[in-house]
TIVOKE-141122 format. One line per 3 residues: number of its first residue (from 0); their letters; for each residue x, y, z of C-alpha. Coordinates in steps of 0.05 Angstrom, whole numbers. Each point is the difference from the previous one (the first is absolute). Layout:
<sites>
NUM	A	X Y Z | ...
</sites>
This chain:
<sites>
0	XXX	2830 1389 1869 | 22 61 30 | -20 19 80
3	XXX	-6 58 31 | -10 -16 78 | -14 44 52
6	XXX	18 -39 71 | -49 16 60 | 17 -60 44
9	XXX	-47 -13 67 | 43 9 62 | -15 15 68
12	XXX	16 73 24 | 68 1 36 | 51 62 22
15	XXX	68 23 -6 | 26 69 -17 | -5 33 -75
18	XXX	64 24 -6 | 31 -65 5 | -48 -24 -63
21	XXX	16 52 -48 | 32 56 37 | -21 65 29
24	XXX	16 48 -57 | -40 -48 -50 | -63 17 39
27	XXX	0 63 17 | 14 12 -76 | -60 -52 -11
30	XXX	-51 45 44 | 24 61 -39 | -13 -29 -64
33	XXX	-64 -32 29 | -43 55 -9 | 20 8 -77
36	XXX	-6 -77 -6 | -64 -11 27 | -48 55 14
39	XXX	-62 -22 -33 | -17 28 -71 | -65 19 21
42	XXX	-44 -10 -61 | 54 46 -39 | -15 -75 -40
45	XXX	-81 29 -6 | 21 74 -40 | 42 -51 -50
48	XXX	-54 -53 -13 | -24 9 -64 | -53 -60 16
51	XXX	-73 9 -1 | -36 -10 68 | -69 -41 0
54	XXX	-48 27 43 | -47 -69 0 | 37 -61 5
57	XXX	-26 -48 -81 | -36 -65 24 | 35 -63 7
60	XXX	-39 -20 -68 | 28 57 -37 | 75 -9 31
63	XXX	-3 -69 -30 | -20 28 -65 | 53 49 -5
66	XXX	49 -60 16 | -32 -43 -65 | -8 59 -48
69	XXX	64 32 11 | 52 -12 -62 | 51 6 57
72	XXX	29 26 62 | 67 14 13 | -4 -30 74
75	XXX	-36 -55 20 | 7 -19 81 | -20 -73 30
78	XXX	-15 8 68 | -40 55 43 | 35 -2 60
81	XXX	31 56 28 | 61 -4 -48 | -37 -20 -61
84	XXX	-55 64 14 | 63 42 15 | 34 -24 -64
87	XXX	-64 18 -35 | -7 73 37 | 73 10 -22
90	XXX	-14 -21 -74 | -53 42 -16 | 26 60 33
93	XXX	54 -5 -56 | -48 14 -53 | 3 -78 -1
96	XXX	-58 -46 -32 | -15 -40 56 | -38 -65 17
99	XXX	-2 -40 75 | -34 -61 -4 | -10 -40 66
102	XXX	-26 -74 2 | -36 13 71 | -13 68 39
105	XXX	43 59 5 | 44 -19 65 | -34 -65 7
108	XXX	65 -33 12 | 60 27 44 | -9 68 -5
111	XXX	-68 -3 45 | 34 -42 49 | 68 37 26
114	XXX	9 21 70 | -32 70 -22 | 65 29 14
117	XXX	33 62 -37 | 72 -18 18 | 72 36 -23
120	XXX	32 -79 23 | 14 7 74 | 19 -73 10
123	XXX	42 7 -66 | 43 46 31 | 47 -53 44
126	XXX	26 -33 -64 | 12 71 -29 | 45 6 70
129	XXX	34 -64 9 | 19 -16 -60 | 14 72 -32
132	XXX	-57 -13 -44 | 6 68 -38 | -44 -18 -56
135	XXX	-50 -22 52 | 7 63 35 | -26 36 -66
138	XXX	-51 -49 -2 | -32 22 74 | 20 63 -26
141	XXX	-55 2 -63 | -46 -38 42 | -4 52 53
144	XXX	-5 50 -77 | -59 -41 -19 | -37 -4 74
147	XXX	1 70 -5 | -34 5 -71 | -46 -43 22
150	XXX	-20 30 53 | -5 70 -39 | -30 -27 -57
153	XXX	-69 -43 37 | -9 44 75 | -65 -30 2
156	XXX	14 -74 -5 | 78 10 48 | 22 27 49
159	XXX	67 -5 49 | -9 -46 59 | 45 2 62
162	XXX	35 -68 9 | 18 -14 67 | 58 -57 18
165	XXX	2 -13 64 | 67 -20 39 | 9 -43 46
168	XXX	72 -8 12 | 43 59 22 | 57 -17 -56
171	XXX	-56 9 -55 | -14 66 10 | 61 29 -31
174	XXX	-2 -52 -48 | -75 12 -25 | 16 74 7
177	XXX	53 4 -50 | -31 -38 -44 | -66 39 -2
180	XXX	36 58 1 | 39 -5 -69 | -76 -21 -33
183	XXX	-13 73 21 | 67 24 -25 | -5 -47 -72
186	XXX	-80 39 -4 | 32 66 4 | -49 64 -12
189	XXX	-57 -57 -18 | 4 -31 77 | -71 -5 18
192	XXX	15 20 82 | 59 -10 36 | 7 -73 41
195	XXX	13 14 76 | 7 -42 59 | -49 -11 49
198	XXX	7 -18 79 | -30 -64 24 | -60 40 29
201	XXX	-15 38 -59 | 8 -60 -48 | -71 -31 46
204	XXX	-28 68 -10 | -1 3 -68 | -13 -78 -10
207	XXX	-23 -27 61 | -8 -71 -25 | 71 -15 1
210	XXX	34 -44 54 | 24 36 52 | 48 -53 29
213	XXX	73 6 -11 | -17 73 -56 | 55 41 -4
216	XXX	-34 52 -45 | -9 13 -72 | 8 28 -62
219	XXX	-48 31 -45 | 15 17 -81 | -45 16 -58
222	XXX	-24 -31 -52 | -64 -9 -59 | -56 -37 6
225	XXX	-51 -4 -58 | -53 -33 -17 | 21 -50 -54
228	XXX	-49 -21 -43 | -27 72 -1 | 64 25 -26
231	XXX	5 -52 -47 | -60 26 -26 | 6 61 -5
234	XXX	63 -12 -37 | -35 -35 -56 | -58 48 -4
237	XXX	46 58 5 | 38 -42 -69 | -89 1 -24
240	XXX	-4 77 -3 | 75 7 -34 | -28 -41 -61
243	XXX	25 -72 17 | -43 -60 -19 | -8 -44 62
246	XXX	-44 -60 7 | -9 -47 57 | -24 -78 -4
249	XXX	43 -2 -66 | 58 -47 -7 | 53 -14 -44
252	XXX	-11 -69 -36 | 66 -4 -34 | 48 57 -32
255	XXX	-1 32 -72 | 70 -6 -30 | 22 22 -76
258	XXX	61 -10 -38 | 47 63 8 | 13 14 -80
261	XXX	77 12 18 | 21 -55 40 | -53 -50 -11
264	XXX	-6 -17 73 | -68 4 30 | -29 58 37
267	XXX	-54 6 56 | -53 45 -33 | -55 -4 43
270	XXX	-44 -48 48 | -70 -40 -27 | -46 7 57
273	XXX	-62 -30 19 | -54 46 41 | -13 -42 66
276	XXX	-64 11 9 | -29 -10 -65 | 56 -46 -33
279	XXX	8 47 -65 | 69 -2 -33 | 34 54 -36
282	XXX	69 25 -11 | 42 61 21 | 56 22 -39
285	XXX	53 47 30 | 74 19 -8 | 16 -25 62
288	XXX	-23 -46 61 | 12 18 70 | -7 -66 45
291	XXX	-16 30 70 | -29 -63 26 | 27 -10 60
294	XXX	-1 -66 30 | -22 -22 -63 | 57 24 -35
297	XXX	36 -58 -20 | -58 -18 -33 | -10 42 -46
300	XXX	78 -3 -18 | -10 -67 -17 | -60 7 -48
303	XXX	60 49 -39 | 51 -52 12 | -11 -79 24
306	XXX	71 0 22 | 17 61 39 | 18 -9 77
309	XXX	-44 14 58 | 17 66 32 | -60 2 54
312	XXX	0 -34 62 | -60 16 36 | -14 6 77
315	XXX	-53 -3 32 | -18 67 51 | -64 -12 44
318	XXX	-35 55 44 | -57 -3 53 | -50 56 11
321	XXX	-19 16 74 | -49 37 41 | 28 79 3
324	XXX	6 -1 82 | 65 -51 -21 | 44 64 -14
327	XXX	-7 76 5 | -40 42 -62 | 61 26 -24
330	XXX	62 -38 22 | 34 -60 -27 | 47 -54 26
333	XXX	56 -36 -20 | 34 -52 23 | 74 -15 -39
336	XXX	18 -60 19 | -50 -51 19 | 6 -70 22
339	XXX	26 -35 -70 | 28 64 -27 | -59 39 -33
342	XXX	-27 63 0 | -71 14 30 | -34 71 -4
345	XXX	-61 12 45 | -37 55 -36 | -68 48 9
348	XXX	-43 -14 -75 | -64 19 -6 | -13 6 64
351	XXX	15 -67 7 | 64 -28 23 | 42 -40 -57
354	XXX	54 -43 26 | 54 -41 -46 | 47 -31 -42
357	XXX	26 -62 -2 | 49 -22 -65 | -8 -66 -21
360	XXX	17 -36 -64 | -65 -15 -41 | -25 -20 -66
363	XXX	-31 55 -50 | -81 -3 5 | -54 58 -12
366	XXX	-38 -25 57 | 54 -1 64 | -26 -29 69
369	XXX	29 17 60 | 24 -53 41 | -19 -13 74
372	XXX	70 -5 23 | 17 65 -32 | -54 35 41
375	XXX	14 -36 64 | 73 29 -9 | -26 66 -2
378	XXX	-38 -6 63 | 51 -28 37 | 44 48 -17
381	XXX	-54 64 6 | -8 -33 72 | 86 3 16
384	XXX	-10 77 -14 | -70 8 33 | -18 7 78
387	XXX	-26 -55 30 | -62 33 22 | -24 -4 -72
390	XXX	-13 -63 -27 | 21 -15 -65 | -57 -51 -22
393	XXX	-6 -39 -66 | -69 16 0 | 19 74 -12
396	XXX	29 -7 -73 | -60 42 -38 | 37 -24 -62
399	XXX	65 -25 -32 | 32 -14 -64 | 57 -17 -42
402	XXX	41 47 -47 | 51 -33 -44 | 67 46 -16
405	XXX	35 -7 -60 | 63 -4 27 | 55 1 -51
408	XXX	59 -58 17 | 46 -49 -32 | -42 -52 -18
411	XXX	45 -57 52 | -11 46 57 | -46 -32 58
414	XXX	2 51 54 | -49 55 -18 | 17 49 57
417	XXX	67 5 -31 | -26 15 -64 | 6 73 -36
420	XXX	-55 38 -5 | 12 15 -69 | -23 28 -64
423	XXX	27 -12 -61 | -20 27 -67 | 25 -46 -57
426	XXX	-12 -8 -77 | -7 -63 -25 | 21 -16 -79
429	XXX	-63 3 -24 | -11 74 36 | -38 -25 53
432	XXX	10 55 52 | -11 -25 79 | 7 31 67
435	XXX	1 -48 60 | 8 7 64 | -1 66 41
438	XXX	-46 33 52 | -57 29 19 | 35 65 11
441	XXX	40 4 -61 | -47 -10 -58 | 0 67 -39
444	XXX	76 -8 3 | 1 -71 -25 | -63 17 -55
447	XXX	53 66 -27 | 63 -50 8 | -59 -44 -46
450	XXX	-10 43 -57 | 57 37 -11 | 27 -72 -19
453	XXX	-57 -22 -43 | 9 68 -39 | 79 -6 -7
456	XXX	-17 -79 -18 | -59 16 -45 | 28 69 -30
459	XXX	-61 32 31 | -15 73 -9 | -20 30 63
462	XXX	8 61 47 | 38 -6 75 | -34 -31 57
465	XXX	-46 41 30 | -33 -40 61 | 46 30 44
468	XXX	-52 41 55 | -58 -14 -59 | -66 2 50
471	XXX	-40 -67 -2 | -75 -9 -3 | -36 40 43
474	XXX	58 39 25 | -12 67 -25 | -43 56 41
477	XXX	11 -55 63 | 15 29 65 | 0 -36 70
480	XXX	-83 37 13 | -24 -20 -55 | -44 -41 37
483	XXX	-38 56 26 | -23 25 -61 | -32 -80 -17
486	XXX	-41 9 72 | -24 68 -10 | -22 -2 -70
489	XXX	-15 -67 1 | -20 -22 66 | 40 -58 10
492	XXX	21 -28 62 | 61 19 14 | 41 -65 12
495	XXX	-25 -15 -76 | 15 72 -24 | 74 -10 25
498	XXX	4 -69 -27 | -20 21 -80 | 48 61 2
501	XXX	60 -47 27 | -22 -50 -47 | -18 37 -68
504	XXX	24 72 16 | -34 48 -30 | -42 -46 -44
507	XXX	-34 -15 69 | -51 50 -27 | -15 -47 -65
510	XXX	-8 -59 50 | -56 48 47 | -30 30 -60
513	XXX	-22 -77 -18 | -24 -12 73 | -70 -15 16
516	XXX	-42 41 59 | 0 -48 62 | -84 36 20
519	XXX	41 -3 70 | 7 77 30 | 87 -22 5
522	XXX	31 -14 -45 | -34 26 -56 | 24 -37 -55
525	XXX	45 -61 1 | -20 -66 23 | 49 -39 28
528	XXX	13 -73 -35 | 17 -31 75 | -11 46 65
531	XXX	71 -3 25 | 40 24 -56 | -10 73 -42
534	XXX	-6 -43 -56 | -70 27 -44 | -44 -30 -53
537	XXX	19 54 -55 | 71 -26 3 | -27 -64 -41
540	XXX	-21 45 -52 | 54 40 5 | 51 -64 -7
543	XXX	-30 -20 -72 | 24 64 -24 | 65 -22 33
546	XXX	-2 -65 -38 | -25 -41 44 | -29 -63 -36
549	XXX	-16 -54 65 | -23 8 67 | 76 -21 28
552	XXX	27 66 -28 | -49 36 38 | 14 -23 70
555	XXX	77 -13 -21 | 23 58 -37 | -52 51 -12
558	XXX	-15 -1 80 | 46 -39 36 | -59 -34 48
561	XXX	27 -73 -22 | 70 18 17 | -32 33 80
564	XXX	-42 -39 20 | -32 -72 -41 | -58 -5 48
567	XXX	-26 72 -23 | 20 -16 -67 | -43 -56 -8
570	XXX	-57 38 31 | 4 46 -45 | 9 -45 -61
573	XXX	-74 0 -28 | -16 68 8 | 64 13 -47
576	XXX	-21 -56 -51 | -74 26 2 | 37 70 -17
579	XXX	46 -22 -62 | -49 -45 -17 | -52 55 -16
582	XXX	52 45 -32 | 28 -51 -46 | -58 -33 -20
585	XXX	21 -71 38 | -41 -61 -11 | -25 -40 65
588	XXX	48 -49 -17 | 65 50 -8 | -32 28 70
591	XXX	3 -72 33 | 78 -14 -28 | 21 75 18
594	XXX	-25 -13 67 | 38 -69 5 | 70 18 -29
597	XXX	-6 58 48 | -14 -31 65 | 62 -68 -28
600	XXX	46 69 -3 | -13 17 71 | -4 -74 29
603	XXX	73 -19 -40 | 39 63 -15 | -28 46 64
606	XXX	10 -48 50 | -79 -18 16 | 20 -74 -5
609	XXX	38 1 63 | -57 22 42 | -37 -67 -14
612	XXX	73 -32 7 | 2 22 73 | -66 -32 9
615	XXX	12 -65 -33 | 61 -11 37 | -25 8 60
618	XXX	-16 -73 11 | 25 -8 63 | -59 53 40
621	XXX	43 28 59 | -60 13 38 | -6 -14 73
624	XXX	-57 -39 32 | -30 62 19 | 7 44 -59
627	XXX	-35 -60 -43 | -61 -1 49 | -8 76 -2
630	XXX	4 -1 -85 | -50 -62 3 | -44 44 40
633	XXX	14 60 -51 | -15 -38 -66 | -70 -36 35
636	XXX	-27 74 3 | 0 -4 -72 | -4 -75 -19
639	XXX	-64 -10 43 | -32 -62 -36 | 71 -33 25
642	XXX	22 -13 -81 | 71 5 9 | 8 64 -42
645	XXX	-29 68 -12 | -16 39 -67 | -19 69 -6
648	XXX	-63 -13 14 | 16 -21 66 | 38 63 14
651	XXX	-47 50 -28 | -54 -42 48 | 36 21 59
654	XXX	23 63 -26 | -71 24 -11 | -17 -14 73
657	XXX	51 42 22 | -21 58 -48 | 72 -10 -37
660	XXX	-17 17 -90 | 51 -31 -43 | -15 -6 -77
663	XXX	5 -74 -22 | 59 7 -54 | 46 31 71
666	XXX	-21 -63 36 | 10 -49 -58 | 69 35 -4
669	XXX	9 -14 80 | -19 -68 -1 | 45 -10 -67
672	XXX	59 23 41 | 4 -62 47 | -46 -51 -45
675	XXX	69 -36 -23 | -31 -60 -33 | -51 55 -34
678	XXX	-68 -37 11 | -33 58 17 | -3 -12 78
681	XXX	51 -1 56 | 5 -66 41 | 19 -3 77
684	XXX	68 -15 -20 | 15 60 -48 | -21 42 52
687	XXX	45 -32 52 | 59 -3 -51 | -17 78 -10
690	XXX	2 17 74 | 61 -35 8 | 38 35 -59
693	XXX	-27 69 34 | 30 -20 76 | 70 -24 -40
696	XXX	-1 73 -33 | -8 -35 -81 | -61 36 -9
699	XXX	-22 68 28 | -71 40 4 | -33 -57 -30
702	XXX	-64 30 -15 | -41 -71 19 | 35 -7 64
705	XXX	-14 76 24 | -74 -7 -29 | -13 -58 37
708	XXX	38 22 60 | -43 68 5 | -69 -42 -16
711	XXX	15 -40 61 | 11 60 39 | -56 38 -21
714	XXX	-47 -73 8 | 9 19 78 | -11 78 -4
717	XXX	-47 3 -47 | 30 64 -19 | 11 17 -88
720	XXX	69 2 -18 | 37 18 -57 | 49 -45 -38
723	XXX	42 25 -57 | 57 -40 -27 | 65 20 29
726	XXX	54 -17 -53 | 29 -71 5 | 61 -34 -25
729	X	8 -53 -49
</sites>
């Protein structure tokens, strides 16, 4: 078996002078050549497709009859990750026959849970230094080729983000400076901005949550942010108008393999697959297999071949979401060397604040949970970074999950944080082609590196790549105000209009030509699916047409609500199932499971679990005297009759003497928040355990405790409040 590998090795960011790498004259001849090298093609690629381009996307039903009734295709990709849709974009571009087939979601594994980073490989670059690493110098090098593609080829889902490394020793600076310096030399013409150096005073301007004590100053570089699933997406669909066959919820049962007439050894012609959500079977014949399966890749390997060896090791990488006030809208953090050794970026998403990753060894599962130690590492080191006038609380974690890498290793290696980030693209025997490994960043590098070996390996007739500054979905006719043009001939509000054209580009006019009219004067059209996020109703129909078969890739990867914020995301759960359900024609019964599988997703893979983990472990209440005399007080306003507990018909008792409206589903949902043995009523002690997880900081803006607190404020005044939910962690 033949590898190709490309190293890009994780390292933390260090100095030391260019020349003394690879010499003076070597770069200034690399920045000439730079500009022939890597200027960006531009869509030259577009004027030398000869591929028709589908205006409508076919329905899922007809993409899996195209994949039954077709004699054969000459590619057929496993996996719809970022590298299998890129491998499938770069395929059909070539005047390729091309199938994807995915077993779950588009991006429903890794590739919708990075660090949302664009990155060239800024902590790569130390290794590069130290240890004259000049083939991992090139490999920064077509990183910082690709961020740049990327960032031409999808403006509306990335953009650069300042990254701001603060210093805190006087020795760094120089050291950081260098360092950061050659990434900007390495990008060349396709730098995003120049880094610069910032005094101590300016660094608090600009990101005045930082700890003041003992800063020196900082540094600030540029790179990509994106948003991941998105782009994943849009990669796929963007493979859907070029002519390639994709289908979600279909898996590979086993591989199709004939006798090669010649040699008489066996030959991988295809994949039988089973349709996951009805259970039909059928096979697909093609020339060649692609196995872009990422973590899953050495599974697939095996169905070709029992024996071969492992080449995956997979890690584990969690993240925690955050309230927005946590960092500045549009500047990052990073901190290079934290207390074990890891890397932790501190990043604006969303408008929400996205903290992370750890690296721990893991075992390969669909379903990845992230673990409370990992997110408790992440605090404490958010807090070593953060000012002690804001308190980094538990409580505040709006969500969290796991991302497993497939990290590419010698199988006896233990210590994943010295593993290469690689990817290798190998053939097997039996023509099996895989790529493993890789980045984010890199994928239309690794999918071209892909399928010119499948079509040397296979004897496959096809044109040059051509992917190379090709626009993604939704990227043509975008420009930065296109929003304007969705308020004024739309009237949408204008948090929502910005939010469709960063999210679908300029097919944010399909997505408000499919909204409903609100009857309100503002907005005009587009009801919102839960009142603090732009998130609207028409995006559930517009997500079928995106593929979307289950209520989880709605609030995961359609709209990344589940990924934000799991409290909204379950309130908004029904509303989206009573959506699809209509559209699709769901029974009660598909409704009720939908609902269900949904709301496991959030409590296990989302991090919702851990809120009622805070509360159950709070056996011990550390409550004073006092403070348990004042709550008794509090919860007898509601639990008059002296039962022990209130339900929501207590509450909406006392809130209807105090001229306070709340539906019943939003106080079910309340209640349901601290009910941890789910009876349907909180007892004394729930609330006590809840109060004393709010003073410890575990839980935050529990809606219960600030409803019950304002009730018993207003029971004296006699005056009608307001009470709207105010986030919450889990």
């Amino acid at each position: 078996m033949a590898f190709r590998k490309a190293l890009k090795r994780t390292a933390v960011i260090g100095g030391g002078a260019v020349a003394t790498v690879f010499g003076l004259s070597q770069l200034i001849e690399y920045r000439k050549a730079q500009v022939g090298w890597a200027r960006l093609d531009n869509v030259a690629a577009v004027a030398d497709l000869n591929v028709p381009y589908a205006e409508e996307f076919p329905s899922r039903q007809a993409q899996l009859t195209a994949l039954r009734t077709t004699e054969e295709f000459d590619v057929l990709v496993v996996g719809g990750g970022a590298t299998g849709a890129g491998c499938a974009l770069d395929a059909v571009t070539r005047n390729l026959k091309t199938a994807l087939v995915e077993r779950s979601d588009f991006s429903s594994g890794t590739s919708s849970r990075s660090t949302k980073l664009i990155h060239g490989g800024v902590r790569y670059l130390q290794k590069a230094i130290m240890q004259l690493d000049y083939e991992q110098y090139m490999m920064v090098k077509e990183a910082l080729h690709e961020r740049a593609n990327l960032l031409e080829i999808a403006p509306h889902l990335s953009a650069p983000l300042p990254i701001m490394l603060p210093i805190y020793k006087w020795w760094q600076l120089p050291y950081y400076w260098a360092g950061i310096k050659m990434y900007d030399l390495v990008a060349g013409i396709q730098c995003l901005k120049s880094s610069y150096i910032l005094s101590k005073t300016k660094a608090l301007e600009l990101f005045p949550m930082l700890k003041k004590d003992k800063l020196v100053g900082a540094i600030v570089y540029y790179d990509g942010r994106h948003n991941d699933a998105r782009m994943n997406l849009a990669i796929a669909l963007s493979a859907a108008r070029y002519g390639a066959i994709i289908a979600n919820y279909t898996e590979v049962v086993h591989l199709l393999k004939t006798k090669d007439p010649q040699t008489g050894k066996e030959k991988v012609c295809g994949a039988h697959c089973r349709d996951v959500i009805t259970g039909q079977e059928f096979d697909v014949k093609a020339k060649c297999v692609i196995n872009a399966t990422g973590p899953f890749t050495d599974s697939l390997r095996k169905m070709d071949n029992q024996q071969t060896q492992n080449i995956c090791q997979p890690s584990a990488g969690v993240h925690v979401v955050m309230p927005g006030y946590y960092s500045p809208d549009n500047m990052g953090l990073l901190d290079p060397a934290t207390s074990d050794g890891r890397v932790i970026f501190f990043l604006p998403w969303e408008k929400m604040t996205i903290a992370g990753t750890t690296d721990t060894p893991t075992n390969v599962t669909a379903h990845p949970i992230p673990g409370e130690d990992d997110i408790n590492f992440i605090l404490r080191e958010i807090r070593s970074y953060l000012s002690p006038d804001v308190e980094v609380r538990r409580g505040d974690v709006l969500a969290a999950w796991s991302g497993i890498r497939p990290l590419v290793t010698d199988p006896n290696s233990k210590d994943t944080q010295s593993i290469c980030r690689n990817h290798i693209v190998s053939t097997s025997d039996s023509g099996l082609v895989t790529i493993a490994g890789g980045k984010w960043t890199t994928y239309r590098s690794m999918a071209e590196e892909t399928l010119d070996a499948a079509i040397k390996a296979h004897n496959l007739s096809a044109s040059p790549c051509k992917t190379v500054g090709l626009l993604l979905e939704g990227a043509k006719g975008w420009t930065p105000t296109l929003y304007i043009r969705l308020v004024q001939d739309y009237g949408l509000e204008n948090e929502v209009a910005q939010h469709l054209a960063s999210t679908y580009g300029v097919k944010a006019f399909d997505v408000a030509k499919m909204a409903h009219v609100t009857g309100q004067r503002w907005p005009i059209v587009g009801k919102r699916l839960v009142s603090e996020f732009p998130y609207i109703e028409s995006e559930v129909l517009y997500a079928i047409k995106e593929y979307a078969c289950t209520a989880v890739d709605v609030i995961a990867r359609r709209t990344r609500l589940g990924f934000l914020n799991v409290q909204a995301a379950d309130e908004a759960l029904p509303r989206i199932v009573q959506i699809m359900g209509k559209e699709l024609d769901w029974s009660q019964e598909r409704r009720t499971a939908e609902l269900d599988a949904a709301r496991k997703f959030l409590y296990q893979e989302m991090g919702y679990r851990s809120r009622s983990e805070q509360l159950t472990r709070t056996t011990d209440i550390n409550l004073d005297y006092q403070e348990v005399v004042r709550y008794k007080k509090r919860f007898h306003k509601f639990d008059k009759e002296s039962k022990g507990f209130i339900t929501t018909v207590d509450v909406q008792q006392v809130l209807d003497s105090i001229n306070i409206h709340i539906d019943e589903n939003s106080l079910h949902e309340i209640l349901n928040e601290v009910d941890l043995n789910k009876n349907g009523q909180v007892e004394f002690d729930e609330f006590l355990q809840l109060m004393s997880a709010v003073k410890k900081g575990h839980v935050s803006a529990s809606r219960l405790a600030i409803l019950m607190r304002t009730a018993e404020e207003t029971l004296d005044k006699r005056g009608p409040v307001t009470v709207d939910r105010s986030g919450g962690g889990v």
